[in-house]
C-alpha positions in Angstrom: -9.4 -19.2 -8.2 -6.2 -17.1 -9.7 -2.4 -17.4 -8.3 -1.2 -14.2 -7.4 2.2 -13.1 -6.5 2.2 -9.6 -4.8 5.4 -7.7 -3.5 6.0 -4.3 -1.7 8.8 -2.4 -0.8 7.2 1.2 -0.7 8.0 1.7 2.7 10.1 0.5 5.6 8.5 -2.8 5.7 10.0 -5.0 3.1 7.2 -8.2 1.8 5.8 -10.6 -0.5 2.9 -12.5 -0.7 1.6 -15.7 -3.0 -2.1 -16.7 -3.3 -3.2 -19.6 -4.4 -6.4 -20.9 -4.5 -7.9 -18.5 -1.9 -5.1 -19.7 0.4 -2.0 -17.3 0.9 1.7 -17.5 1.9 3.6 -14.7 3.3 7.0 -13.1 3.9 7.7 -9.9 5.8 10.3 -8.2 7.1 11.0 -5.1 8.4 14.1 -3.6 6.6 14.3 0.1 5.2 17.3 0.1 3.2 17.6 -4.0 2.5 14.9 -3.8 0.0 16.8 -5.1 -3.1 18.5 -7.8 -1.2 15.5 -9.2 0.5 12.6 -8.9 -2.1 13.9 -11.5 -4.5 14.8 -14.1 -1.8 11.2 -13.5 -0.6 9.8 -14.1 -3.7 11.8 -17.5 -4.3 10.7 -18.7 -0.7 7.1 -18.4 -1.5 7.5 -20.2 -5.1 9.3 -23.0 -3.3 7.0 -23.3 -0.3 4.1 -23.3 -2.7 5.9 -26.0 -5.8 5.4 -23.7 -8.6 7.1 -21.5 -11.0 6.8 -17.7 -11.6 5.0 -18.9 -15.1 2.4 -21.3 -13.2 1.0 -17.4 -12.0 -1.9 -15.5 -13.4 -0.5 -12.5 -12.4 1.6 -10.5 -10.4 0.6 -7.6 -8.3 3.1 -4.3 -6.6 2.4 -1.9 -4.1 2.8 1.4 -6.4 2.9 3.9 -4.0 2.6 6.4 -2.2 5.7 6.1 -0.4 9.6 6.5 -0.6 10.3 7.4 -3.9 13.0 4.9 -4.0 11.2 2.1 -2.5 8.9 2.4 -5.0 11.1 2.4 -7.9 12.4 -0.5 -6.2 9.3 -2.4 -6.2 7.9 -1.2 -9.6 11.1 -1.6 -11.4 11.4 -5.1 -9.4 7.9 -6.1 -10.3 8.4 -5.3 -13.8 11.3 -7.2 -14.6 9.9 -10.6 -13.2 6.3 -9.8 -15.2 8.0 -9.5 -18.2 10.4 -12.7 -18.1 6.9 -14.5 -17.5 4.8 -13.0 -19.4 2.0 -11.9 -16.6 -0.4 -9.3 -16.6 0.1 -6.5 -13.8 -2.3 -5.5 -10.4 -1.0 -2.0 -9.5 -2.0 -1.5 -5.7 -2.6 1.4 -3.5 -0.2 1.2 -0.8 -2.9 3.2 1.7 -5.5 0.9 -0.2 -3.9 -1.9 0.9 -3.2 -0.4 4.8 -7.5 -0.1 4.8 -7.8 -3.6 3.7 -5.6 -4.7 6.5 -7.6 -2.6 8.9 -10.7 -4.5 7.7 -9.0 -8.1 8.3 -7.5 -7.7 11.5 -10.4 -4.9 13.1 -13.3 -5.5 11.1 -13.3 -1.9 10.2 -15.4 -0.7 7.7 -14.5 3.3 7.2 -10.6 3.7 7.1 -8.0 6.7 7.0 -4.9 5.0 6.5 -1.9 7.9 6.5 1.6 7.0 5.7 4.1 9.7 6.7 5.2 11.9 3.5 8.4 13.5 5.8 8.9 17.3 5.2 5.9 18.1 7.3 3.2 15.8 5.3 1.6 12.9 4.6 0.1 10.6 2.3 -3.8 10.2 3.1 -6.7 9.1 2.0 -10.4 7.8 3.0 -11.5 4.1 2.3 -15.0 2.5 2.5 -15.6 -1.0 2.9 -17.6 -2.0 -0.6 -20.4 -5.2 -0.7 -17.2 -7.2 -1.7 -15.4 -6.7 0.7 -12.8 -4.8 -0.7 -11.8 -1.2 0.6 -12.7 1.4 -2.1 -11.1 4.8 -2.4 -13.6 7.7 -1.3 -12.5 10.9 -3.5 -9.0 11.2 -4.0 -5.0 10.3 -2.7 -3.0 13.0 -1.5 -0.1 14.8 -0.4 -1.0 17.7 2.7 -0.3 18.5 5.9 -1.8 17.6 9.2 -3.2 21.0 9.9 -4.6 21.7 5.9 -6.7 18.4 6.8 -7.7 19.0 10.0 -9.4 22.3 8.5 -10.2 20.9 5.5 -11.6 17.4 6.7 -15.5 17.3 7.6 -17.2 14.2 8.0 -18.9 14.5 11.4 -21.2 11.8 11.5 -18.6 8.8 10.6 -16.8 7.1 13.2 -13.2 5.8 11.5 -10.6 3.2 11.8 -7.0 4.7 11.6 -3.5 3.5 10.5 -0.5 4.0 9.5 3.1 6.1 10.6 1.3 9.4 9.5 -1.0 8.8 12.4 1.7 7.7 14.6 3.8 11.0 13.6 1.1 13.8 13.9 -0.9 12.4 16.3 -1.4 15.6 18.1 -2.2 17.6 15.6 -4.8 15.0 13.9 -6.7 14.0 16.6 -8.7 17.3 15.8 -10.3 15.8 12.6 -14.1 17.0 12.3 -15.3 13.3 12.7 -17.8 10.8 15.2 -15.1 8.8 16.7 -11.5 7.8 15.7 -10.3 4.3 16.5 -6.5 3.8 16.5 -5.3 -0.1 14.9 -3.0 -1.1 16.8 -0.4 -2.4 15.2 -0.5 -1.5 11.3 2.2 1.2 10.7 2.7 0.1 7.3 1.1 -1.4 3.9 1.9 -5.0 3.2 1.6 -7.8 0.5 -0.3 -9.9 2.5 -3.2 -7.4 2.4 -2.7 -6.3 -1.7 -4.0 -9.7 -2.1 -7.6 -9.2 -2.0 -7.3 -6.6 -3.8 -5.5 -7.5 -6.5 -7.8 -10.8 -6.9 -10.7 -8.5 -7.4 -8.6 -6.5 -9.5 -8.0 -9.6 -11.5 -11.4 -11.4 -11.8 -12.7 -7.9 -12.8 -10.4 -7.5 -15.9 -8.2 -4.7 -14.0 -4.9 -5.9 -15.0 -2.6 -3.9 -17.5 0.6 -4.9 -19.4 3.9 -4.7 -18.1 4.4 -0.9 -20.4 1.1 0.4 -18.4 2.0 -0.9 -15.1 3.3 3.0 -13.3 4.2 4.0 -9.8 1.8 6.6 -8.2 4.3 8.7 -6.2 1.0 11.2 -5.7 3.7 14.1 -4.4 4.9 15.3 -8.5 7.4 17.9 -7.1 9.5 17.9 -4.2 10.4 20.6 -2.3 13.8 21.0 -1.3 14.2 22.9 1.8 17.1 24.9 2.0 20.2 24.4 4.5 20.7 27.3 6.9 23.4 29.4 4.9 22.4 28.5 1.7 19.3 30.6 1.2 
């Protein structure tokens, strides 16, 4: 079994997790602009609780996004600098990824749209499927869209889905129209956490996934940004 040490700060909800040996520690808090004073203290926390050192790990794994864009440069940057004083290998994570694996360990659910809100009228969104693993794998691609380019856009009629996340919570409304079976809110799961990178990043692991500190990238998934313009200033 590998020791994993996996940290987040994409989002609002600040966290770290440490598995060892199938068995895993947590810390969690919710914090949206504490991020770089809470991470680290996290992080020693779980290396104390558990006895080891940052170079007793296998590897360490970061939620790289989608989110804030300065949450996570926080966490990538964050997650970087203590890889490379230890010399681990890297386990980049899906932040919506890791919201479908949650959905699977505290629902049971099996086909997940996790949505995290993108602000400016969007969100971050993608479809997961439960794999023979036991590990949520991504069903075509990430994106960046709005609630009403989905719901026209979105056909999957015969599949009854689990959903998460503060793009849900924002645009409720508008996507309760999706073209699908059945949707079944999570209560509960707003945002991606560490605890839930885990078992992805162990699969990650034992199935040669990792990269080198260079490779290891955020995946902001919106490239531009529009800027909309203050009344007055058009």
């Amino acid at each position: 079994m590998s020791k994993i040490l996996a940290l987040d700060t994409s989002t609002e909800n600040c966290s770290a997790a440490l598995s060892i040996n199938g068995n895993v520690l947590v810390r969690e808090f919710e914090s949206p602009r504490e991020h770089t004073k809470r991470i680290l203290p996290m992080v020693d926390s779980l290396l104390s609780e558990a006895g080891i050192k940052l170079t007793d790990l296998d590897a360490l794994a970061f939620g790289r996004g989608p989110g804030s864009f300065t949450g996570v440069r926080i966490g990538t940057g964050i997650a970087q600098g203590l890889a490379f004083g230890a010399d681990l290998p890297m386990l980049p994570v899906s932040t919506l990824a890791a919201m479908a694996q949650g959905a699977h360990r505290l629902h049971n659910a099996t086909d997940v749209l996790p949505a995290i809100d993108a602000r400016m009228g969007e969100i971050y969104f993608a479809q997961y499927k439960l794999n023979g693993a036991g590990v949520m794998t991504l069903v075509g691609n990430e994106m960046v869209i709005t609630a009403d380019e989905l719901v026209a856009n979105f056909n999957q009629s015969e599949t009854e889905f689990h959903t998460l996340g503060t793009g849900w919570a924002t645009y409720a409304e508008q996507l309760a129209g999706l073209n699908v079976s059945k949707l079944t809110a999570c209560e509960g799961i707003q945002f991606p956490t560490s605890h839930d990178m885990i078992a992805i990043a162990s699969a990650d692991f034992a199935n040669g996934k990792a990269v080198a500190v260079e490779d290891a990238m955020p995946v902001y998934v919106r490239d531009t940004v529009t800027w909309k313009k203050l009344p007055g200033r058009e």
